[in-house]
N, C-alpha and C positions, 0 to 999 in steps of 0.2 A: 504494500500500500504506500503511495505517495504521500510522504508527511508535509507539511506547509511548510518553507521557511521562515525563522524567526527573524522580521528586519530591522537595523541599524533601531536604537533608541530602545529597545528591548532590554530592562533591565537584567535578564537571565544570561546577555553577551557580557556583562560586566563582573558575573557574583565568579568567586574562585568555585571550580567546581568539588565533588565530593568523591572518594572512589569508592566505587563499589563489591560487593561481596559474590561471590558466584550463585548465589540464590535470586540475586535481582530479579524481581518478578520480567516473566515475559519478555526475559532477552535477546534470547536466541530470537525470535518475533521481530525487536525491537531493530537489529542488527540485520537482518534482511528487510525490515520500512527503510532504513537510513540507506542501504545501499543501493535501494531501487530511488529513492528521493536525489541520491547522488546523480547518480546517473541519469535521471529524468532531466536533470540540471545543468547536463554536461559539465557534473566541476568534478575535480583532482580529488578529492578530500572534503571532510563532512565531518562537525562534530556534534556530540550528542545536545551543545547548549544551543547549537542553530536549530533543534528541532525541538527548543523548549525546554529539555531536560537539564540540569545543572549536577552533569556525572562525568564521572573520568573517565573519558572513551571517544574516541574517533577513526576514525577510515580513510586509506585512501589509496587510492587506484591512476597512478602516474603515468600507464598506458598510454593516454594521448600524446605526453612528450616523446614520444617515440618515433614520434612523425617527424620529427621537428630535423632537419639535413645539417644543422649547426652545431649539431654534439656528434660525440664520436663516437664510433659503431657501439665500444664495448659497453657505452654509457644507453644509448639506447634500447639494446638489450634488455639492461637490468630493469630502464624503466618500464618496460613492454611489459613486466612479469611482476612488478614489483604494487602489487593487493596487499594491502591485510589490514586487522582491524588490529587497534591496539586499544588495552584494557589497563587504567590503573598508570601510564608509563612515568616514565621520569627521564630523564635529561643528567645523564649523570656528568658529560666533559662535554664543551664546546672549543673546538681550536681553529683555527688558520686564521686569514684577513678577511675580514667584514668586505661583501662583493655586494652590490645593488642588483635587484632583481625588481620587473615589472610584478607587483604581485595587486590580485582582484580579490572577490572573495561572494559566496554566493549571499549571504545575507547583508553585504553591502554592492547593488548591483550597478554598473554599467561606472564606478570609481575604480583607477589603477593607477599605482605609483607607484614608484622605484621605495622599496624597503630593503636597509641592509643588515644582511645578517651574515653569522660564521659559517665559512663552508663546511665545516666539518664535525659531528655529533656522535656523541654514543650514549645509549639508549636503553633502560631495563623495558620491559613491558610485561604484560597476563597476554596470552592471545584466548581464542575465544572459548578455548578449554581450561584455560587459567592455568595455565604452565607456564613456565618465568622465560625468557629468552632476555639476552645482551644483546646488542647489536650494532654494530658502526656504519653510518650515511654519510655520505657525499654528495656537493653539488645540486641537483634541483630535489634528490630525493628528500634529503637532509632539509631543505627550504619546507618541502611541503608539510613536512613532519613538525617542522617549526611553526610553521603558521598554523595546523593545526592546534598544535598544543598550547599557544597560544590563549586560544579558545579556552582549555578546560582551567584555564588560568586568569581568565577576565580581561584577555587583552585583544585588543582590533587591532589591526596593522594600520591601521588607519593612527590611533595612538604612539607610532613609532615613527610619523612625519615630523618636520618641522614644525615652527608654530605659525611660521608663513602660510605653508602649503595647508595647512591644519586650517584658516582661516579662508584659503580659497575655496576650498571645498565644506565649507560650514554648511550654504544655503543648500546644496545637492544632498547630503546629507538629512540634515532637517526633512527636505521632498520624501526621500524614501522612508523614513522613520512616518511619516502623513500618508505614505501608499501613492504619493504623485510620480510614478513613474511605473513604466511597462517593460514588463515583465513575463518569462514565456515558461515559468515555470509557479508552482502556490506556493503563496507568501502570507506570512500574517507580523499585519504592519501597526506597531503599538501605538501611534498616536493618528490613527484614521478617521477620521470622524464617522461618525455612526450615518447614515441614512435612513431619513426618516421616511 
């Protein structure tokens, strides 16, 4: 089932999220809604607090970079293959040079700007049988994993602009948080006014 995304002004994008325990009601459920809403949405990654939920947990599916002729075969590849849901994770080391990458995001739509982050992470997580794995990303894998988790942490990437570019894009902001903008995927926009 296609769940609605939750947009910009949504206090549930802002609270730190909570992690949760393997009993979570209805998650196995919950984790096939998010990845069919992913994918409905055409975006990379999905976290549980864009669909309302404030839990530790997000997805994501980098397959589309795979397309992309400006990375290099081996990098391609991994993104081609590179699914999975992560339960609970943490961020254990961040290394290299902060690189600017165009990044968007599905509950703030048709906004993109260059955010920078480390290229390089390592990574505990639960997957969806709640077995522990380590892990180390690179490059756009690493980005998307970041902006995800981001998320279960109360932050928008939109918060990691300047305070220039944070002011050009105010009133755009403000619009979608009001539902004044179009959109091809459901959305639930927290300051929409009701129709009488």
């Amino acid at each position: 089932m296609v769940l609605p995304i939750v947009a910009y002004g949504d206090p549930v994008l802002k609270q730190k999220a909570k992690d949760i325990a393997e009993d979570y009601p209805n998650l196995k459920e919950l984790i096939a809604n998010m990845e069919e809403t992913m994918h409905n949405a055409y975006g990379v990654g999905l976290a549980a607090p864009q669909v309302g939920l404030p839990i530790r947990m997000f997805m994501v599916d980098t397959s589309p970079f795979a397309e992309d002729e400006g990375l290099e075969e081996d990098q391609r590849e991994f993104l081609a293959d590179f699914k999975h849901t992560f339960i609970n994770p943490v961020i254990l080391e961040e290394s290299g040079d902060e690189w600017a990458f165009n990044e968007g995001c599905l509950s703030i739509p048709d906004v993109r700007e260059d955010v920078f982050r480390k290229p390089n992470i390592k990574v505990e997580y639960l997957d969806t049988d709640f077995k522990k794995h380590t892990i180390e990303l690179s490059g756009l894998a690493a980005r998307v994993f970041q902006h995800e988790y981001d998320h279960i942490e109360g932050v928008l990437f939109t918060d990691k602009l300047s305070s220039l570019k944070k002011r050009l894009i105010k009133s755009k902001l403000l619009n979608i948080s009001k539902g004044k903008i179009n959109v091809d995927y459901r959305m639930r926009f927290p300051n929409m006014k009701k129709k009488r």
